[in-house]
C-alpha positions as a LaTeX table, in Angstrom:
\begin{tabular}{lrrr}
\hline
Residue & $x$ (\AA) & $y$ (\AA) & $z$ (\AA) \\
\hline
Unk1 & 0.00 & 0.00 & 0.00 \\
Unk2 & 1.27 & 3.67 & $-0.89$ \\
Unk3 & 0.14 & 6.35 & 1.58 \\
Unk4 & $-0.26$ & 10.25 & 0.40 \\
Unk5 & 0.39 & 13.30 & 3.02 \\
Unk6 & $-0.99$ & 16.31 & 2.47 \\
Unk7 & 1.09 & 19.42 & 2.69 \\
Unk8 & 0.46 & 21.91 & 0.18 \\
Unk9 & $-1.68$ & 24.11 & 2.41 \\
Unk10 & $-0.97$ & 27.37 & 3.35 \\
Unk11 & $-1.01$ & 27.53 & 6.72 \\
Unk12 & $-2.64$ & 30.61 & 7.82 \\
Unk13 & $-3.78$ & 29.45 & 10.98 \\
Unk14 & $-0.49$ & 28.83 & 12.17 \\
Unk15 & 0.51 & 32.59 & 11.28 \\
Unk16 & 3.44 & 33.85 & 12.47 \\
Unk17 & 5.09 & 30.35 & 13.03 \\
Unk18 & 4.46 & 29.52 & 9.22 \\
Unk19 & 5.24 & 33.18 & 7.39 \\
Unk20 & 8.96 & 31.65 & 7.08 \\
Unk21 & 8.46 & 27.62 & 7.98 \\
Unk22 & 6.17 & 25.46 & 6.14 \\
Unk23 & 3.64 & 23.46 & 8.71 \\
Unk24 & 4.75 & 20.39 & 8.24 \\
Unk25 & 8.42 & 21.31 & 9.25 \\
Unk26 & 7.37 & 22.99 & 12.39 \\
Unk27 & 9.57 & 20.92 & 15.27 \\
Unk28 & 7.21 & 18.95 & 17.61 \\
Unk29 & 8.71 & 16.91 & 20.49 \\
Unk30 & 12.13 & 17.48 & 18.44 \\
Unk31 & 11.61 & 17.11 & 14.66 \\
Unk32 & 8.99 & 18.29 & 12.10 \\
Unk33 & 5.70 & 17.21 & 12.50 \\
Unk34 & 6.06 & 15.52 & 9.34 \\
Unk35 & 8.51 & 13.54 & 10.01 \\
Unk36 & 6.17 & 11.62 & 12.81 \\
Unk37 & 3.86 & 10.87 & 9.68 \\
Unk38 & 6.76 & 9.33 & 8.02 \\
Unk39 & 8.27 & 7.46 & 11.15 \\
Unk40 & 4.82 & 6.16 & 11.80 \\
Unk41 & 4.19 & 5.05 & 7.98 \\
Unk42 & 7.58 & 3.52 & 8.03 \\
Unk43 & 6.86 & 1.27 & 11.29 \\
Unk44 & 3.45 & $-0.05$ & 10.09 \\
Unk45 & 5.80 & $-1.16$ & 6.62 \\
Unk46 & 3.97 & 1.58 & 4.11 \\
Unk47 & 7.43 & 2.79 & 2.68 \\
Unk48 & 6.20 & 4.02 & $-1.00$ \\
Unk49 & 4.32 & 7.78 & $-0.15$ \\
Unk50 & 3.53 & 10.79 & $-2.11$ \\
Unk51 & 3.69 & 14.44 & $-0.17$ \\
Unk52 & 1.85 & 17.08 & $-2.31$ \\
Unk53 & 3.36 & 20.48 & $-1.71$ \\
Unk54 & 2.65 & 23.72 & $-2.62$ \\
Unk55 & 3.42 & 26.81 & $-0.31$ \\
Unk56 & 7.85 & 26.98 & 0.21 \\
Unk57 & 7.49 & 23.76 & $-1.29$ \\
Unk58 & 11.59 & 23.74 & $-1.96$ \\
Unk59 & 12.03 & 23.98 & 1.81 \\
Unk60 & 9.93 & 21.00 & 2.51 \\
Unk61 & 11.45 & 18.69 & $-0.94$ \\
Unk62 & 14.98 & 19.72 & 0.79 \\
Unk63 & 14.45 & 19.00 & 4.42 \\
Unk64 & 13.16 & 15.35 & 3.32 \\
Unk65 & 14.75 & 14.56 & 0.14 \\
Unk66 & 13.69 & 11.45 & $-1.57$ \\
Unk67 & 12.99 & 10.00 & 1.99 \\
Unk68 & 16.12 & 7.61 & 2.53 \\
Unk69 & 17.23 & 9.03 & 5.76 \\
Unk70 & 13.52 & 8.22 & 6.96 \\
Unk71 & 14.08 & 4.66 & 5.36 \\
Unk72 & 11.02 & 5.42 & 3.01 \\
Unk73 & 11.00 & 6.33 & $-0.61$ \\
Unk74 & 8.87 & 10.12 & $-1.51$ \\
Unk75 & 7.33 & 10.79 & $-4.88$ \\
Unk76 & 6.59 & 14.69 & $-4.92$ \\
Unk77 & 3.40 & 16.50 & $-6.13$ \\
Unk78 & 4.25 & 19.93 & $-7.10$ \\
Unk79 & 1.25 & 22.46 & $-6.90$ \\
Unk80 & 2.19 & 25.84 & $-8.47$ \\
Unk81 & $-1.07$ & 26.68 & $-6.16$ \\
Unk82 & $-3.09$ & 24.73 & $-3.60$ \\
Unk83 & $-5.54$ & 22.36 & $-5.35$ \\
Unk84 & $-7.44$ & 21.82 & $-1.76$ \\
Unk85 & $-7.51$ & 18.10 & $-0.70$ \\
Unk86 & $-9.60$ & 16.69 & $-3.68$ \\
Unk87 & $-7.68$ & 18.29 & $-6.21$ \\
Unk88 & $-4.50$ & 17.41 & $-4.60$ \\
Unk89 & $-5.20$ & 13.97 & $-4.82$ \\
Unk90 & $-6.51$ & 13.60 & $-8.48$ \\
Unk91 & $-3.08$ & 15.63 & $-9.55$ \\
Unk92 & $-1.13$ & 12.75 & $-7.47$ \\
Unk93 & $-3.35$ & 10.08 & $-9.25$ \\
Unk94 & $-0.34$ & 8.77 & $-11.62$ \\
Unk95 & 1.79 & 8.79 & $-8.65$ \\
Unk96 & $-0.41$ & 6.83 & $-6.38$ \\
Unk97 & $-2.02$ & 3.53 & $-8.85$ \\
Unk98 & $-5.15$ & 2.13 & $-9.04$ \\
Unk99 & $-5.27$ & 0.07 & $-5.60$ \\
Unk100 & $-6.75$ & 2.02 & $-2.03$ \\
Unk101 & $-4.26$ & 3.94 & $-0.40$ \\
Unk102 & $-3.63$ & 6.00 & 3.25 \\
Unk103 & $-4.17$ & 9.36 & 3.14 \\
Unk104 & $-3.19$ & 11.74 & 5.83 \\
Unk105 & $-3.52$ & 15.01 & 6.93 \\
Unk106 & $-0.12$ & 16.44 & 7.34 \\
Unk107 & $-1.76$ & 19.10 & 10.02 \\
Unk108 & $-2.49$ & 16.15 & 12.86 \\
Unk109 & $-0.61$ & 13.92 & 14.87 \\
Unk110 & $-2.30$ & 10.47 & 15.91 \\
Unk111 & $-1.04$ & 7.21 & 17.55 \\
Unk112 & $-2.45$ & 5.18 & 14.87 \\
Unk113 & $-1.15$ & 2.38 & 13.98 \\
Unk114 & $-1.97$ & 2.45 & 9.81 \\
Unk115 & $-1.49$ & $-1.61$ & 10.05 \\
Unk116 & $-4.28$ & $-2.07$ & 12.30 \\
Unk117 & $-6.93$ & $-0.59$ & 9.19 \\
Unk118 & $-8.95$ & $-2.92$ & 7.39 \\
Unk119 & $-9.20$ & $-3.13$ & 3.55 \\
Unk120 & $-11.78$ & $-1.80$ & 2.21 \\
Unk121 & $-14.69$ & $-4.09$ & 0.69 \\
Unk122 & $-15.17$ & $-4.14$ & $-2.90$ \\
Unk123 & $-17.76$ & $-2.00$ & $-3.28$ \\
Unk124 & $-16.49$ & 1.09 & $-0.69$ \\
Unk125 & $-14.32$ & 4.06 & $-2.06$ \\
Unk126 & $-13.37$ & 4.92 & 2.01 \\
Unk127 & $-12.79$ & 4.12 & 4.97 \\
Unk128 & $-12.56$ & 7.55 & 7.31 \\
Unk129 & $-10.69$ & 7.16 & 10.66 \\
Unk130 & $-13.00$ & 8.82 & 13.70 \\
Unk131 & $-12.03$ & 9.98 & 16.58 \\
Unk132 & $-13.71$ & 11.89 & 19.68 \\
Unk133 & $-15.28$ & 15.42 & 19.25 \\
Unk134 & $-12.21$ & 17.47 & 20.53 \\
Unk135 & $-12.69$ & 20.86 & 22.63 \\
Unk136 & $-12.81$ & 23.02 & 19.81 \\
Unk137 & $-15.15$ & 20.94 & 17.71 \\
Unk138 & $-17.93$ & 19.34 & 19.64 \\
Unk139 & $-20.30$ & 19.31 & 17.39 \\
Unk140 & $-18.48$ & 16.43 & 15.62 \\
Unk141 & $-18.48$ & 15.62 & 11.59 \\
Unk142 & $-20.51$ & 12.22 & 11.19 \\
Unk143 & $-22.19$ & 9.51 & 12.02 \\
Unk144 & $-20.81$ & 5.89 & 12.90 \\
Unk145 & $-23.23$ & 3.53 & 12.84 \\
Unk146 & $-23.67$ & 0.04 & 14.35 \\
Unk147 & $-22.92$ & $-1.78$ & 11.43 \\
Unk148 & $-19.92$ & 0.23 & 10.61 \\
Unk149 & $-21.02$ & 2.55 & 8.13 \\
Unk150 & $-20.07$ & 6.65 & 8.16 \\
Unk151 & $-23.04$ & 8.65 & 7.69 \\
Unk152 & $-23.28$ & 11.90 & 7.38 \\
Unk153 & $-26.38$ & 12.58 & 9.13 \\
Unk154 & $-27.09$ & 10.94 & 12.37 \\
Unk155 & $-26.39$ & 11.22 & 16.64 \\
Unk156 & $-24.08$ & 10.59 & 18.14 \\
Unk157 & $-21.22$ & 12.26 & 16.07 \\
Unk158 & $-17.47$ & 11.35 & 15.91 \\
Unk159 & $-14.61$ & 14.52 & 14.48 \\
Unk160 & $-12.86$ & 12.88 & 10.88 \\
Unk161 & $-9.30$ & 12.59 & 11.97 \\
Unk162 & $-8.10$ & 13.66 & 8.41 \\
Unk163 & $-6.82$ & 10.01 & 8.07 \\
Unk164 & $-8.47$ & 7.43 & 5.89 \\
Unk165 & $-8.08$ & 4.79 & 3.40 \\
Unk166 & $-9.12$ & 6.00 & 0.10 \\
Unk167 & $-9.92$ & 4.55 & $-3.14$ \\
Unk168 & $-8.96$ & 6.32 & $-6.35$ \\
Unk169 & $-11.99$ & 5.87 & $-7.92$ \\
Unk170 & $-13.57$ & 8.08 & $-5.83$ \\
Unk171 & $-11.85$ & 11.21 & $-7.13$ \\
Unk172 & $-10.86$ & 9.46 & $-10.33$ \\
Unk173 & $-14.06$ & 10.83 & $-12.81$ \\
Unk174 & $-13.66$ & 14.53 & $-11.32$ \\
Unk175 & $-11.99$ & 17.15 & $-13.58$ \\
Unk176 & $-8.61$ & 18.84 & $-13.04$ \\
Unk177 & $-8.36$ & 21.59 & $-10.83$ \\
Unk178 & $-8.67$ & 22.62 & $-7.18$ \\
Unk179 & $-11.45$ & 20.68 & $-5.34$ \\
Unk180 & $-12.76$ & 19.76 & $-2.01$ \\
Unk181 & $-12.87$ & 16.38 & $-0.86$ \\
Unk182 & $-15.98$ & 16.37 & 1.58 \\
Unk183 & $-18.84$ & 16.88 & $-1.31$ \\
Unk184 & $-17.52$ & 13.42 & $-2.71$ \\
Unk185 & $-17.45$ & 11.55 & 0.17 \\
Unk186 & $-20.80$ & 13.07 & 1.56 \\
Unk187 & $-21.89$ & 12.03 & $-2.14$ \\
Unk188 & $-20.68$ & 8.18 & $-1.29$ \\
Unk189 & $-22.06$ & 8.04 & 2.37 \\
Unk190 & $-25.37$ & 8.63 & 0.42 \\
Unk191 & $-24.76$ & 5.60 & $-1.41$ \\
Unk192 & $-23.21$ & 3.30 & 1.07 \\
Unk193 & $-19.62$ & 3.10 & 0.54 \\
Unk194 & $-17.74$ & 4.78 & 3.40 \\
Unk195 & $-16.90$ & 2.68 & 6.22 \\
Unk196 & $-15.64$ & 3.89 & 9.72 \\
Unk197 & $-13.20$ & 3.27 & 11.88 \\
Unk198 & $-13.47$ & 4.60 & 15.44 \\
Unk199 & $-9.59$ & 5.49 & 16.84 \\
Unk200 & $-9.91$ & 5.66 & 20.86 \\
Unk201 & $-6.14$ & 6.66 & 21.22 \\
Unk202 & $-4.52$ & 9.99 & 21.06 \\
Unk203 & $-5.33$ & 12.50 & 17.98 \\
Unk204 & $-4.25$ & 16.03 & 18.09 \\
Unk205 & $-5.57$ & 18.28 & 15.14 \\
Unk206 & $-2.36$ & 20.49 & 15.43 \\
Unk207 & $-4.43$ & 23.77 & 13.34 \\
Unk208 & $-3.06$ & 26.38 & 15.64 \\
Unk209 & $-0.05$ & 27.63 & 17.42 \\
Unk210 & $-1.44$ & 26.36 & 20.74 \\
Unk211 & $-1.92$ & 23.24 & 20.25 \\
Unk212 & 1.44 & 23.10 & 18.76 \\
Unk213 & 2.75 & 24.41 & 21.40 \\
Unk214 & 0.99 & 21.96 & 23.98 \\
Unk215 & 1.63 & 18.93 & 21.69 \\
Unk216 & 5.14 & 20.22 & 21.46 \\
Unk217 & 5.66 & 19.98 & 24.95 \\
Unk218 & 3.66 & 16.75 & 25.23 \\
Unk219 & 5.80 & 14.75 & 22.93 \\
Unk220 & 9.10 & 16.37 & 24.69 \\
Unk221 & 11.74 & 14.51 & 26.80 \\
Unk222 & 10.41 & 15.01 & 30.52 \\
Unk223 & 7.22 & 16.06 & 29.96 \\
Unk224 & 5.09 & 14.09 & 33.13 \\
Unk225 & 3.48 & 10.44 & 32.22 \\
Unk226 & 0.70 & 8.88 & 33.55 \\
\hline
\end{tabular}
């Protein structure tokens, strides 16, 4: 399985930290937060993965490289603007294949182990990795329901984690250009082919300098353990 991250956005959220650094080479608990992503993909044996990029893309293509010193192997997207995530993914179609792969958000840090996913069934284009409603969005994203299924109507509601396996198909027939993702899989929830996977462990949606900060200090040497 290949895996994609998504970097190309701008990262205004994160403003002043990101008017000179990238997001995903902002140091958390002693590297970029990247660099988790690939540590993590690495463990779970997903060593093929494509990083679109956009915004100071060359900074991000030379911190990494072709991946080697992170014992994986990077195919780059280039963006000469963001494509938002649906976009980004049909451009990185040729890179990716024809069979499901990982995508992640390169904005969140989560003790997921990718090995622990199941394949998707033949006839779903996703499966969406759930988590808990954090603080800052309680009012949740979707639905999981009791047989599995992600819907996007229905109580009680889990947050999208902004990992999930995805099928190329499912962005396959769109046009070129910058597109959202969520109107295409809202589309397939209507017909039955997202299932859900609900991640108890820790997820972090690291959107703003705070929680960068608090994750930061989390994830670094001496900070107290339970």
């Amino acid at each position: 399985m290949k895996a994609m991250i998504l970097a190309a956005g701008l990262g205004t959220r994160m403003r002043p930290l990101t008017d000179r650094c990238p997001k995903p080479l902002l140091p958390v608990g002693g590297r970029p937060l990247i660099v988790h992503h690939l540590e993590r993909l690495c463990a779970a044996g997903i060593t093929e993965i494509v990083i679109n990029v956009s915004y100071r893309a060359e900074q991000i293509i030379a911190a990494l490289g072709d991946g080697a010193d992170h014992g994986i192997r990077i195919a780059w997207s280039r963006e000469a603007t963001p494509l938002e995530t649906g976009g980004g993914i049909r451009q990185a179609l040729p890179l990716l294949g024809d069979a499901p792969f990982l995508l992640i958000n390169g904005d969140v840090w989560c003790d997921l182990d990718p090995a622990g996913l199941s394949d998707l069934e033949d006839h779903d284009l996703a499966r969406l990795v759930l988590v808990d409603n954090p603080d800052h969005h309680p009012a949740g994203d979707f639905h999981l329901d009791a047989a599995g299924r992600v819907r996007a109507d229905g109580e009680p509601r889990l947050t999208y984690a902004g990992i999930g396996l995805l099928d190329p198909a499912l962005v396959a027939g769109e046009p070129p250009g910058a597109f959202a993702l969520a109107p295409l899989l809202r589309r397939a929830m209507a017909e039955g082919r997202v299932a859900g996977h609900h991640h108890r462990g820790r997820w972090v949606d690291v959107g703003t300098p705070a929680r960068l900060d608090a994750l930061d200090r989390e994830l670094s040497p001496g900070f107290p353990r339970s």
